[in-house]
VOGU-3710 file (C-alpha; in Angstrom, 3 decimals, decimal comma):
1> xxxxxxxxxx> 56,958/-159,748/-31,456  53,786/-158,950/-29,504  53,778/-162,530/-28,525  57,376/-163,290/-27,818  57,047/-160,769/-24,964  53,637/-162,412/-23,476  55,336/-165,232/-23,087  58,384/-164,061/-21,695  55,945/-161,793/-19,240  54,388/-165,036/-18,530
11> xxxxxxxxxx> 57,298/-167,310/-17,466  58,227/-163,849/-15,230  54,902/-163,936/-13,811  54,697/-167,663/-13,223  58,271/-167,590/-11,450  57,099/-164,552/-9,161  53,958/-166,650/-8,519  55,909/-169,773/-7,234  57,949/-167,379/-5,004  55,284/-166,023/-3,002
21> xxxxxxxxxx> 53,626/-169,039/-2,597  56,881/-170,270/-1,023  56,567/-167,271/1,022  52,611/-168,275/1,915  54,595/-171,256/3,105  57,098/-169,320/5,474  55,062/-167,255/6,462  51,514/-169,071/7,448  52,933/-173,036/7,529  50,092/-173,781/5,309
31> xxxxxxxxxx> 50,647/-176,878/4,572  50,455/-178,264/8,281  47,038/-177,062/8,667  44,910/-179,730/8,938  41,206/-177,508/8,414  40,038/-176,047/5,179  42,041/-173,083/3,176  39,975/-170,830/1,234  40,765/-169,806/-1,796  39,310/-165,986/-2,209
41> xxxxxxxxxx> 38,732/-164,953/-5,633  41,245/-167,289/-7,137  39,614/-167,669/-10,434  40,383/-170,448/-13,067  44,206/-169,681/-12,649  44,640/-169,927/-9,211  48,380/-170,420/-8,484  47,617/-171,122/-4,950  45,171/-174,027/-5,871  48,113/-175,256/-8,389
51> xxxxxxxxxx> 50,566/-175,609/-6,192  49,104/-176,300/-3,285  49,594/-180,321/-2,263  46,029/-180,715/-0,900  43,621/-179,596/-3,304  40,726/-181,727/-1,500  41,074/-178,976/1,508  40,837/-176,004/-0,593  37,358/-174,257/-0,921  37,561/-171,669/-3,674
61> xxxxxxxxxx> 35,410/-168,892/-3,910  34,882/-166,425/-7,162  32,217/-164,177/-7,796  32,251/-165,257/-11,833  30,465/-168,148/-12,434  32,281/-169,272/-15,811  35,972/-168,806/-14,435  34,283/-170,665/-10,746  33,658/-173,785/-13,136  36,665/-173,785/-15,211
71> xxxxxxxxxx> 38,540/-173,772/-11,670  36,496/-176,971/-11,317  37,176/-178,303/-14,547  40,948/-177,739/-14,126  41,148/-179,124/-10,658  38,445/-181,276/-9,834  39,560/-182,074/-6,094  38,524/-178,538/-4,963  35,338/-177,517/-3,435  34,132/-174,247/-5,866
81> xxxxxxxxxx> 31,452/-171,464/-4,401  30,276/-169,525/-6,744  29,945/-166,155/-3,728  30,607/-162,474/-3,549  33,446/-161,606/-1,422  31,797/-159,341/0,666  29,109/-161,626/1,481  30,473/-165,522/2,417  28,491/-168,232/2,801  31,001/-169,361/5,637
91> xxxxxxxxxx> 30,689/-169,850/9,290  32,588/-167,671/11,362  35,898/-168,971/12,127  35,026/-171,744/9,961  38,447/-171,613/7,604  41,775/-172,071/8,884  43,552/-170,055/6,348  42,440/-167,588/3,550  44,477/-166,718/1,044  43,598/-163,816/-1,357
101> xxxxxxxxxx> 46,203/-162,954/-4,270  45,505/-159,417/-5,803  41,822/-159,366/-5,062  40,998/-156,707/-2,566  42,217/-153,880/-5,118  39,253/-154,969/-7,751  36,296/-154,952/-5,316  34,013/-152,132/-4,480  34,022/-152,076/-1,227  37,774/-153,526/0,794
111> xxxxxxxxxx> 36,256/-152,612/4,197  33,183/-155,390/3,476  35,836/-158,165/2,292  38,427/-157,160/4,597  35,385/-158,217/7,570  34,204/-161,367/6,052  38,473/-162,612/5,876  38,789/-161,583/9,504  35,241/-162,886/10,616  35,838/-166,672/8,689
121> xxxxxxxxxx> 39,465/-167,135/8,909  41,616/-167,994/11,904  44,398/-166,789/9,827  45,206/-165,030/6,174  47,471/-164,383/3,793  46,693/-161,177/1,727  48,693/-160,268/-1,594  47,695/-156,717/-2,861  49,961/-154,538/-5,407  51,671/-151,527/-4,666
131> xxxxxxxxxx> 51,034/-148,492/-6,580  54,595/-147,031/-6,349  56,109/-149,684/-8,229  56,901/-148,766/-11,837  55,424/-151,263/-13,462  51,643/-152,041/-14,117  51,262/-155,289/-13,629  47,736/-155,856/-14,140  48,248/-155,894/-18,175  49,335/-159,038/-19,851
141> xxxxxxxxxx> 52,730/-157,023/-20,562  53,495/-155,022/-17,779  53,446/-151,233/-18,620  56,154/-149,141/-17,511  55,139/-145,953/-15,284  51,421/-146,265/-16,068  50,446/-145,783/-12,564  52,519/-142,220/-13,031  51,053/-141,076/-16,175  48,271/-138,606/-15,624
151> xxxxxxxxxx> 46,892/-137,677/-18,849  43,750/-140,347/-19,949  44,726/-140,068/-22,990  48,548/-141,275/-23,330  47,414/-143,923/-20,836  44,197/-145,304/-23,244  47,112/-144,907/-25,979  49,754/-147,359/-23,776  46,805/-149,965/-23,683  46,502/-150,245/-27,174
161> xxxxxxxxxx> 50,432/-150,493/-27,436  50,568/-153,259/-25,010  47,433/-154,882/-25,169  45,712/-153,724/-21,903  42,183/-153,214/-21,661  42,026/-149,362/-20,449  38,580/-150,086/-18,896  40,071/-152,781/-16,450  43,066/-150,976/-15,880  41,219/-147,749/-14,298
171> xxxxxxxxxx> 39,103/-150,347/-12,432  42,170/-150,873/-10,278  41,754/-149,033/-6,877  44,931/-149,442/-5,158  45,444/-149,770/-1,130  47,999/-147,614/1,353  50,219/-149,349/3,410  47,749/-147,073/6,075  44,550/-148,056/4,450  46,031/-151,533/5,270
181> xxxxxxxxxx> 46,580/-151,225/8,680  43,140/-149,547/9,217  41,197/-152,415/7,367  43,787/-155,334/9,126  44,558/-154,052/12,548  45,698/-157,307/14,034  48,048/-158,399/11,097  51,484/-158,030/10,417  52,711/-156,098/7,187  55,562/-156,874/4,546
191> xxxxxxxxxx> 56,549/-155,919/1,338  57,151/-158,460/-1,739  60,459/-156,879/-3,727  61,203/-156,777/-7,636  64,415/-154,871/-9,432  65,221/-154,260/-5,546  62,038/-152,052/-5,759  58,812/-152,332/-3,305  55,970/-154,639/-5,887  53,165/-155,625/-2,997
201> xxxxxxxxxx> 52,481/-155,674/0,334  51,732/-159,296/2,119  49,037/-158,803/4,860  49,116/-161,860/7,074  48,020/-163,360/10,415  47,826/-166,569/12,186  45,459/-166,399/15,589  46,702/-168,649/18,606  44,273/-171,776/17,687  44,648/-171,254/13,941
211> xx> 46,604/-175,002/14,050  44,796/-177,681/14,476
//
């Protein structure tokens, strides 16, 4: 049963995956850039990398060495930098367009990678979850209300029901739409929708000479 509902989580997931990187699309005209795109902690499973029709002009970075390689393995057209976030090996202004997909919630410290995107990119495209929404989407099988739950216990208790690792879960450190603002002044802010509900906000912005 367990795995019946993965896999219909995972066809979900895939679908809501294609539909924001139509929206990259809208939003950024990625694919008439002629410069590079990074990638920001994309991972092996990149759904930007996927679907993206240029795979030569994508740089990925990932802090993770193993899941940095089996990017490689997977798509061997991309260029793979094994970096932390907060500290790029990249040239200021060097990228035309970064796109980071439910990243900046995981890392220590959002002010440091919110400077590096703004210092290398001409333009970005950030995805980041909102905490509102009523389901957790961070396990396998999303977990309904988790984010609402305060008692440790019931919510160590939902991970074993669904399969979440508690550890990772509590890692999560979600973002205000003001925290946002603050750490993207220049940007423009939207909201991805589910069920009609609020699910993310997109963070994006394309500087003057960002086409080339």
């Amino acid at each position: 049963m367990r795995k019946a509902v993965r896999r219909i989580f995972a066809i979900l997931r895939r679908h809501s995956r294609q539909k924001r990187y139509l929206k990259i699309r809208e939003l950024t005209r990625v694919e008439l850039l002629s410069g590079f795109i990074l990638d920001l902690g994309g991972g092996p499973a990149s759904f930007f990398a996927a679907l993206f029709p240029r795979q030569s002009r994508v740089i990925l970075v990932d802090i993770d060495y193993d899941e940095a390689c089996a990017a490689k393995q997977r798509r061997p057209l991309l260029s793979v930098i094994v970096a932390d976030g907060e500290r790029l090996p990249l040239a200021d202004r060097s990228i035309d367009l970064t796109v980071c997909n439910s990243v900046i919630e995981h890392v220590n410290n959002p002010e440091a990678l919110a400077l590096e995107i703004r210092r290398v990119s001409r333009g970005y495209f950030l995805q980041t979850p909102y905490d509102g929404f009523p389901l957790e989407t961070h396990s396998f099988v999303a977990i309904p209300f988790y984010n609402f739950i305060p008692w440790t216990g019931l919510r160590r208790f939902l991970c074993r029901l669904f399969g979440a690792r508690f550890e990772y879960l509590n890692s999560v450190h979600y973002l205000s739409e003001s925290q946002l603002r603050q750490l993207f002044p220049e940007a423009t802010t939207a909201y991805e929708r589910a069920l009609g509900l609020r699910k993310s906000f997109y963070v994006y912005y394309l500087a003057a000479d960002g086409f080339s």
